[in-house]
N, CA, C and O atoms as CSV, one atom per row, in Angstrom:
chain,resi,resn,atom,element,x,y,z
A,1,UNK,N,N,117.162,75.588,161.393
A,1,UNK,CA,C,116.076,74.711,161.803
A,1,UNK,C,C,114.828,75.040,160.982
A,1,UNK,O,O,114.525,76.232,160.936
A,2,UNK,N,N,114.046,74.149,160.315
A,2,UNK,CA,C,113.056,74.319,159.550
A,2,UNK,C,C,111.612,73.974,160.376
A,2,UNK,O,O,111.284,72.973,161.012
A,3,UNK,N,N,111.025,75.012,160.139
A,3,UNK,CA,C,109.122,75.006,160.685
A,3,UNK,C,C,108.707,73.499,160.241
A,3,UNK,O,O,109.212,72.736,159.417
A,4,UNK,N,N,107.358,73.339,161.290
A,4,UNK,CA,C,107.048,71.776,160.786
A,4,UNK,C,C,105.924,72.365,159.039
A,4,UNK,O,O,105.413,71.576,158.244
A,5,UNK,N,N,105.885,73.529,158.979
A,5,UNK,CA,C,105.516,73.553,157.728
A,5,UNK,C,C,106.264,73.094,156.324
A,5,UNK,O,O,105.875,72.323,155.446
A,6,UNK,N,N,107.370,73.789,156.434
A,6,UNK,CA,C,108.765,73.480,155.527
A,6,UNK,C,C,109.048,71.747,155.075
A,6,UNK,O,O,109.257,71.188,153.998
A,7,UNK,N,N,108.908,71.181,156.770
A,7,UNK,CA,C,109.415,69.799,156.950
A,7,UNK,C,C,108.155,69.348,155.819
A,7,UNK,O,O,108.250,68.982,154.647
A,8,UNK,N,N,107.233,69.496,156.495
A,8,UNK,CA,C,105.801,68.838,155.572
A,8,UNK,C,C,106.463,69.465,153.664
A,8,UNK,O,O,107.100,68.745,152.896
A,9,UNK,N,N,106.195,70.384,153.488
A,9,UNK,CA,C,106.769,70.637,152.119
A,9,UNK,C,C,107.888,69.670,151.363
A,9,UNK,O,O,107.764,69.175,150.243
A,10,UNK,N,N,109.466,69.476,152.636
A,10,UNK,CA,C,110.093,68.609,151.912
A,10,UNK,C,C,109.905,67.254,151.709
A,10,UNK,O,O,110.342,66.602,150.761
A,11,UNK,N,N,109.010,66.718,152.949
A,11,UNK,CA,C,108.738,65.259,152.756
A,11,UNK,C,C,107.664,65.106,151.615
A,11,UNK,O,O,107.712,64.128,150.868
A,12,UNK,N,N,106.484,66.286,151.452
A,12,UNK,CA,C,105.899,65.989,150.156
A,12,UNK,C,C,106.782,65.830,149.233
A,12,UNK,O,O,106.525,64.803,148.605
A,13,UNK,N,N,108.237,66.661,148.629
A,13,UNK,CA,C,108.966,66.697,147.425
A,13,UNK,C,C,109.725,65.610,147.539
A,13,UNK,O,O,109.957,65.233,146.390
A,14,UNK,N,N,110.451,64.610,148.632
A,14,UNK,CA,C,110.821,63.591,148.534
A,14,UNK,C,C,110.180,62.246,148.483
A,14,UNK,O,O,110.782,61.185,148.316
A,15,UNK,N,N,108.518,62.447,148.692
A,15,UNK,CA,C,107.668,61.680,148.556
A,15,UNK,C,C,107.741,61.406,146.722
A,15,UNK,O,O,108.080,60.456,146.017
A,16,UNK,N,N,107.124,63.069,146.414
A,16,UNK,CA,C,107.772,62.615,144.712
A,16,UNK,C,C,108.564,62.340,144.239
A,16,UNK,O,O,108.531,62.095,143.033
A,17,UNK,N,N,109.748,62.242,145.027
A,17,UNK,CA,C,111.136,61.937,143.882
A,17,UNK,C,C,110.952,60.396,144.066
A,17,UNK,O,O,111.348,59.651,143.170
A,18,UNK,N,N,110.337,59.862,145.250
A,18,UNK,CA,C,110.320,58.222,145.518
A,18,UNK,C,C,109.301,57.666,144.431
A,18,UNK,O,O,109.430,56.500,144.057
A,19,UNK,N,N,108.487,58.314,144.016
A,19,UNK,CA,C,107.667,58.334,142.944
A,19,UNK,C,C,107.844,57.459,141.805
A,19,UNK,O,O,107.326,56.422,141.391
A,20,UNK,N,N,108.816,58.296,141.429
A,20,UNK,CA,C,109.706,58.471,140.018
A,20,UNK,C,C,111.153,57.509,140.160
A,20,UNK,O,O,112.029,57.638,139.304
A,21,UNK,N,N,111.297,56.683,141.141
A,21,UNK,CA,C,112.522,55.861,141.080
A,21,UNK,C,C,111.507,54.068,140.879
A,21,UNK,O,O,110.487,53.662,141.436
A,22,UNK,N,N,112.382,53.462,139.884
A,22,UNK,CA,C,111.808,52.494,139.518
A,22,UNK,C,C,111.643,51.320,141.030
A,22,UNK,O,O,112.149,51.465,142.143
A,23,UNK,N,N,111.054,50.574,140.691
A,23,UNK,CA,C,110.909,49.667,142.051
A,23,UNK,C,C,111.620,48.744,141.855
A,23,UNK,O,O,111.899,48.040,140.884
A,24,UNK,N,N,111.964,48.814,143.118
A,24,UNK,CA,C,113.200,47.932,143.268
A,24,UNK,C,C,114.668,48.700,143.930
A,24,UNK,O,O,115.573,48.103,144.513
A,25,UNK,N,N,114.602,50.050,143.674
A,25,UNK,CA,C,115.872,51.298,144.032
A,25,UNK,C,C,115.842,50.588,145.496
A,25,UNK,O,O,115.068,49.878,146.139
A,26,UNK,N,N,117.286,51.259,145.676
A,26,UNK,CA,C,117.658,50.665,147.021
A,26,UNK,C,C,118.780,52.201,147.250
A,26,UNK,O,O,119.902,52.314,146.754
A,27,UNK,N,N,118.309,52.894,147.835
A,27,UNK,CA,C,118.588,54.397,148.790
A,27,UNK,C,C,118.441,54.692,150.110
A,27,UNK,O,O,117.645,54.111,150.846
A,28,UNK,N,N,119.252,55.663,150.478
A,28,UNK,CA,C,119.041,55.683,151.667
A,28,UNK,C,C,118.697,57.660,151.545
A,28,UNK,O,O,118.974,58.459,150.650
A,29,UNK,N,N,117.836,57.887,153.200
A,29,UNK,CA,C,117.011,59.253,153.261
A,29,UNK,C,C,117.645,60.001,152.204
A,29,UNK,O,O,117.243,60.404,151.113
A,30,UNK,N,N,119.120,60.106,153.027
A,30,UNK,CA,C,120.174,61.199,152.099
A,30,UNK,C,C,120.162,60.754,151.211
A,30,UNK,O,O,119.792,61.690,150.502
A,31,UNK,N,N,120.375,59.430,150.178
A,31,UNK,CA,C,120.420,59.932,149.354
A,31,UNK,C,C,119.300,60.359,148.271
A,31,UNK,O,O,119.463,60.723,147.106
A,32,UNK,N,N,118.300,60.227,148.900
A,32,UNK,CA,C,116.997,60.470,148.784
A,32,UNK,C,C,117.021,62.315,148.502
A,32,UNK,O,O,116.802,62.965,147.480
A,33,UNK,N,N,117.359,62.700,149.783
A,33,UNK,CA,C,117.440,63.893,149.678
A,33,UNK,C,C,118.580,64.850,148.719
A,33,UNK,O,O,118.388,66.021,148.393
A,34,UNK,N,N,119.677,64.099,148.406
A,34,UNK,CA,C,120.265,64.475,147.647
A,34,UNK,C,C,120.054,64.937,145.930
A,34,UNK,O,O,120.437,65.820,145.163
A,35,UNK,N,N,119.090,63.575,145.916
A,35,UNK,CA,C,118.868,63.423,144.515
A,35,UNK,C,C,117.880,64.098,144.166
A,35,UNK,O,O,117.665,64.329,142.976
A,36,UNK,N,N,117.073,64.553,145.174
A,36,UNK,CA,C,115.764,65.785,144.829
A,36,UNK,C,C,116.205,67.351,145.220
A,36,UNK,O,O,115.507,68.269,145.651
A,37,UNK,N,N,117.914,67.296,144.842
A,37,UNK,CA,C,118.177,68.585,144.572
A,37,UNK,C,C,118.707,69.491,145.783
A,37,UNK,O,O,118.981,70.671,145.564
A,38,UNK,N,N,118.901,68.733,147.533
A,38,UNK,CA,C,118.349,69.390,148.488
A,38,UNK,C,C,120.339,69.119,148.970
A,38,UNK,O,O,121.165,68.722,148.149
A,39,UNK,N,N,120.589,69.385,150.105
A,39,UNK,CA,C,121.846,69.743,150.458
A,39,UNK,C,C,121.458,68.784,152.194
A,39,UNK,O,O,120.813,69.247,153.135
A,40,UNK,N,N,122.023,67.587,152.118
A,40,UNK,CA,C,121.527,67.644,153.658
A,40,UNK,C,C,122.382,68.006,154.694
A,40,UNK,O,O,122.192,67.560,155.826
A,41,UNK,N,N,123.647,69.046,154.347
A,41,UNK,CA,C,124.140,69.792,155.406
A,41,UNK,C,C,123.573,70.444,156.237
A,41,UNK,O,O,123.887,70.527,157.424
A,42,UNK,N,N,122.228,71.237,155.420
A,42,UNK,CA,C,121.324,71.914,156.002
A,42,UNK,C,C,120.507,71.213,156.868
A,42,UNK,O,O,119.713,72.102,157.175
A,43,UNK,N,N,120.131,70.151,157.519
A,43,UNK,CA,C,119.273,69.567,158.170
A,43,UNK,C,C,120.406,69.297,159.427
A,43,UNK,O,O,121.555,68.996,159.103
A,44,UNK,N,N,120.041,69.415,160.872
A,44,UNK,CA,C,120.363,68.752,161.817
A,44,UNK,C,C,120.019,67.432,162.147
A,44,UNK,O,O,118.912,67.063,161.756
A,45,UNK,N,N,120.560,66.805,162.641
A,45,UNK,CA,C,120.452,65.146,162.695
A,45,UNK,C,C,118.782,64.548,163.019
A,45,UNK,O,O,118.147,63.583,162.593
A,46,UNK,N,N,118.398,65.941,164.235
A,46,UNK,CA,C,116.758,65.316,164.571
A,46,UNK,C,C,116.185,65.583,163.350
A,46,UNK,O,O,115.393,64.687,163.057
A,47,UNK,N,N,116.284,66.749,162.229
A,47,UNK,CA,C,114.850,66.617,161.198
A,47,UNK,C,C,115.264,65.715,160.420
A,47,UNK,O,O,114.390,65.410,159.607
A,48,UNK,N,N,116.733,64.834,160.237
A,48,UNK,CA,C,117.054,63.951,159.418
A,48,UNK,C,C,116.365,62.490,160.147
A,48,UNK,O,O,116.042,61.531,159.445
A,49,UNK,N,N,116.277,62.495,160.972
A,49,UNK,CA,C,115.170,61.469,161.893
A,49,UNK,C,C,113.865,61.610,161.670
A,49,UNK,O,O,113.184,60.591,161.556
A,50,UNK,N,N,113.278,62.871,161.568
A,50,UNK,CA,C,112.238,62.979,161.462
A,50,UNK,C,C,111.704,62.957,160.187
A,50,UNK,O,O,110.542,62.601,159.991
A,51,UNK,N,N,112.853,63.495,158.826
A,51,UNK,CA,C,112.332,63.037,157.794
A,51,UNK,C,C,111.845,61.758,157.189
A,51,UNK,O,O,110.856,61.554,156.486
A,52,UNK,N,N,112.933,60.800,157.704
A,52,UNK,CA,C,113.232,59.521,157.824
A,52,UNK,C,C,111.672,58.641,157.859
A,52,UNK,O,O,111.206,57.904,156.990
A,53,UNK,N,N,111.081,59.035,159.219
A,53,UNK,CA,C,109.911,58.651,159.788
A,53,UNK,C,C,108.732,59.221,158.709
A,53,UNK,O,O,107.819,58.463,158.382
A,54,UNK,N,N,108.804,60.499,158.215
A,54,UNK,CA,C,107.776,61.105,157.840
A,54,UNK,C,C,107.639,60.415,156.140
A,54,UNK,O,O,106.540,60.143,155.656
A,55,UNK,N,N,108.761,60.239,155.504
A,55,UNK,CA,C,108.368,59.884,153.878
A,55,UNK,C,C,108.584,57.875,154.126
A,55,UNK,O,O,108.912,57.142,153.192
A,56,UNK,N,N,108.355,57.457,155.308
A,56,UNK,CA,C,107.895,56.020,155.292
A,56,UNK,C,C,106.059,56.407,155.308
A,56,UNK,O,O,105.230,56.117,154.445
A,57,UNK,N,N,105.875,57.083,156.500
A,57,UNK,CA,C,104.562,57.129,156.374
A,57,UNK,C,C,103.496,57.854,155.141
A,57,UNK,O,O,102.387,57.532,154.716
A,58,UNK,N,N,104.549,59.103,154.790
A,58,UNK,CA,C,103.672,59.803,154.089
A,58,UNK,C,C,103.740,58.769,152.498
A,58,UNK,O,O,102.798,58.900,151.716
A,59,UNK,N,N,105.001,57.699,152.108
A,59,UNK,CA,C,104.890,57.133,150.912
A,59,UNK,C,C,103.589,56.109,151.033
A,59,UNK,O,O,102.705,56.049,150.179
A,60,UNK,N,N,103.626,55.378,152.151
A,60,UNK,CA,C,102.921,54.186,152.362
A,60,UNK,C,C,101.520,54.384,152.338
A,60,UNK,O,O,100.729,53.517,151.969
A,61,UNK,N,N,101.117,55.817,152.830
A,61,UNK,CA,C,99.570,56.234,152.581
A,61,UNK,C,C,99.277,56.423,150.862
A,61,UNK,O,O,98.167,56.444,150.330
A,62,UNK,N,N,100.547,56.547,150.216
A,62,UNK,CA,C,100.282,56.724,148.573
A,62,UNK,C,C,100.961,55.143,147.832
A,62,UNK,O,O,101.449,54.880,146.733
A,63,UNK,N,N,100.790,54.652,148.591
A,63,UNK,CA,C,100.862,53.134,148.056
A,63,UNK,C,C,102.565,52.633,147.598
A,63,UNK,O,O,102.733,51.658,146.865
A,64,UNK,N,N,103.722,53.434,148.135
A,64,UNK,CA,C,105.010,53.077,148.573
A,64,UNK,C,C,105.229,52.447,149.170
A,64,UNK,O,O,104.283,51.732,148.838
A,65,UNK,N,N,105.793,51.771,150.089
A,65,UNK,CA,C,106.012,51.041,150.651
A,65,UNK,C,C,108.353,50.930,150.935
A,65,UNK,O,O,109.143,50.498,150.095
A,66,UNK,N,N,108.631,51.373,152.054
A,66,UNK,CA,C,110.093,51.402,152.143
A,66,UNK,C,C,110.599,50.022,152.920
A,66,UNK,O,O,110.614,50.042,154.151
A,67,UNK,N,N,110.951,49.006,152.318
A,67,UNK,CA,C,111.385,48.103,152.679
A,67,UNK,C,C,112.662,48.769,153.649
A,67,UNK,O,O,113.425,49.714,153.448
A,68,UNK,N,N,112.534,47.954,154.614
A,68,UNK,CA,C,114.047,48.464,155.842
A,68,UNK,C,C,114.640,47.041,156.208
A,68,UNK,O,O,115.594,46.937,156.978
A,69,UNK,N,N,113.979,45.867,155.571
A,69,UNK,CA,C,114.439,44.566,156.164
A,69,UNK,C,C,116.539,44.063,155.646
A,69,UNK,O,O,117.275,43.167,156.059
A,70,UNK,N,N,116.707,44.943,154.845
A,70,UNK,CA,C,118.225,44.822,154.409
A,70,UNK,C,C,119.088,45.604,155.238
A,70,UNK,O,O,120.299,45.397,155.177
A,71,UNK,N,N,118.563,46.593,156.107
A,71,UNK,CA,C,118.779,47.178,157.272
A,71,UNK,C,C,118.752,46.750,158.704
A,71,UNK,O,O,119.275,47.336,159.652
A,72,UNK,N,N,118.190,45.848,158.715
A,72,UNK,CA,C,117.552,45.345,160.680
A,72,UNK,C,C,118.863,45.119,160.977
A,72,UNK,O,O,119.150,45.802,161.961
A,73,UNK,N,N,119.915,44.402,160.544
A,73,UNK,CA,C,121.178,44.223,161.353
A,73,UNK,C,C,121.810,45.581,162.015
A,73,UNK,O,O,122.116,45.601,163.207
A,74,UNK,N,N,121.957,46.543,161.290
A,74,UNK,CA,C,122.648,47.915,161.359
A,74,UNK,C,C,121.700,48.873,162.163
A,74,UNK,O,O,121.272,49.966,161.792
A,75,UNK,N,N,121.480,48.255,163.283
A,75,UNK,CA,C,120.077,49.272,163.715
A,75,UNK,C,C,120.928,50.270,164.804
A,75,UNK,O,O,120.333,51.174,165.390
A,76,UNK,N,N,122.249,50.039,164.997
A,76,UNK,CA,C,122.985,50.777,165.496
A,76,UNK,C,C,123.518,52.039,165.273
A,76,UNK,O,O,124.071,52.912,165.941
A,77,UNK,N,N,123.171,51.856,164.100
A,77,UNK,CA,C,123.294,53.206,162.991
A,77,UNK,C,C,121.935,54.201,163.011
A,77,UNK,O,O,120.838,53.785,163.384
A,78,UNK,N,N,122.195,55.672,162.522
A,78,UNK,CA,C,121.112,56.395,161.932
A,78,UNK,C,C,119.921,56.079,161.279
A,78,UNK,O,O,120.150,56.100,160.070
A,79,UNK,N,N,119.139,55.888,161.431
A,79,UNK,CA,C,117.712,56.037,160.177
A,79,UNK,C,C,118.507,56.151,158.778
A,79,UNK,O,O,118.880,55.330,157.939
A,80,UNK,N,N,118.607,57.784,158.942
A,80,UNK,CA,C,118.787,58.521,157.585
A,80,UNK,C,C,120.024,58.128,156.490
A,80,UNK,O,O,120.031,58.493,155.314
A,81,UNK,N,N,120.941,57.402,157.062
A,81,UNK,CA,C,122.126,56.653,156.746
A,81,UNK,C,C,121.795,55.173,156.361
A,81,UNK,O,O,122.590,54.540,155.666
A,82,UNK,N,N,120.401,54.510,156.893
A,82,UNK,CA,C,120.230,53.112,156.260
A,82,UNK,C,C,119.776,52.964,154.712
A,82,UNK,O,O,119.213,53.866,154.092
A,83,UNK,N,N,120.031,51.973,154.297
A,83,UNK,CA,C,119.872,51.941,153.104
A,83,UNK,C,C,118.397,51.179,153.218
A,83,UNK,O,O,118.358,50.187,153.946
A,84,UNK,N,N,117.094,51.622,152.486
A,84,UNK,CA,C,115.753,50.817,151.752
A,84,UNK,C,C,115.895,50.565,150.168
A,84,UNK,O,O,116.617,51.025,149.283
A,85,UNK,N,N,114.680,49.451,150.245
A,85,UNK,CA,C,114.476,49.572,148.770
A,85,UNK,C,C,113.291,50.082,148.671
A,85,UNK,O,O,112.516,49.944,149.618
A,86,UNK,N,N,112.854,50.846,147.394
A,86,UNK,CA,C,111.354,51.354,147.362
A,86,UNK,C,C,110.688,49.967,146.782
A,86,UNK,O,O,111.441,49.128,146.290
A,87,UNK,N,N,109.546,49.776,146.831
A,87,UNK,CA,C,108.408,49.088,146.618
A,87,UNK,C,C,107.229,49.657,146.171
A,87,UNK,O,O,106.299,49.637,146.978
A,88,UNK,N,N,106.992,50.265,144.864
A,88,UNK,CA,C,106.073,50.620,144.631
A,88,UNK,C,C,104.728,49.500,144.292
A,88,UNK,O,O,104.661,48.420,143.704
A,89,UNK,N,N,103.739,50.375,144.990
A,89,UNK,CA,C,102.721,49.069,145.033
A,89,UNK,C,C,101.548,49.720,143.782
A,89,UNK,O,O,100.470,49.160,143.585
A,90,UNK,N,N,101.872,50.649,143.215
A,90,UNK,CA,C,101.030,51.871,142.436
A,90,UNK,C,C,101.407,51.008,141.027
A,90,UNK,O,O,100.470,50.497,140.413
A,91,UNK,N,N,102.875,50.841,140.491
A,91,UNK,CA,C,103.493,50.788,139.591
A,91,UNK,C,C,102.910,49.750,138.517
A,91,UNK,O,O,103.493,49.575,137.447
C-alpha cells in the first residue's frame, strides 16, 4: 500500500507521460501506468481508482483534458480498465 505522498509522486509521473503522448492517444490508467515504466501488480484495486480520479484532475488543471465519452457504455467496468483519449489543450 502506498502513502498519499508516493500516490501524489506517481500521478505527477503519469501526468508527464500523458504529456508526451500525441493527442488524440486513446489508453487506458494501466496502460498509462505501464508505459511510464511502473508494474500495476503493485497497486491494489482502490489506489488503481484513486489513480484513475487523480491524473483526470491533476491533467485537466495542466490543460489535459481525458475524454471518457468512448467509455459511458462500459460503466460496469473499472475506471482503471476504461479506455480515454488524451486531449491536449496545451499542444
Amino acid at each position: 500500500m502506498y502513502t498519499n505522498r508516493e500516490m501524489e509522486k506517481i500521478t505527477g509521473r503519469l501526468v508527464e507521460e500523458l504529456k508526451r503522448l500525441p493527442n488524440g492517444t486513446e489508453i487506458t490508467t494501466c496502460g498509462l501506468i505501464e508505459r511510464a515504466g511502473m508494474d500495476t501488480e503493485t497497486f491494489d484495486v482502490g489506489e488503481l481508482m484513486d489513480i484513475s480520479q487523480s491524473i483526470s484532475i491533476k491533467a485537466r488543471s495542466q490543460g489535459i483534458y481525458l475524454d471518457w465519452t468512448k467509455s459511458l457504455r462500459m460503466l460496469e467496468k473499472l475506471p482503471f480498465v476504461l479506455e480515454f483519449t488524451v486531449v491536449n489543450q496545451v499542444a
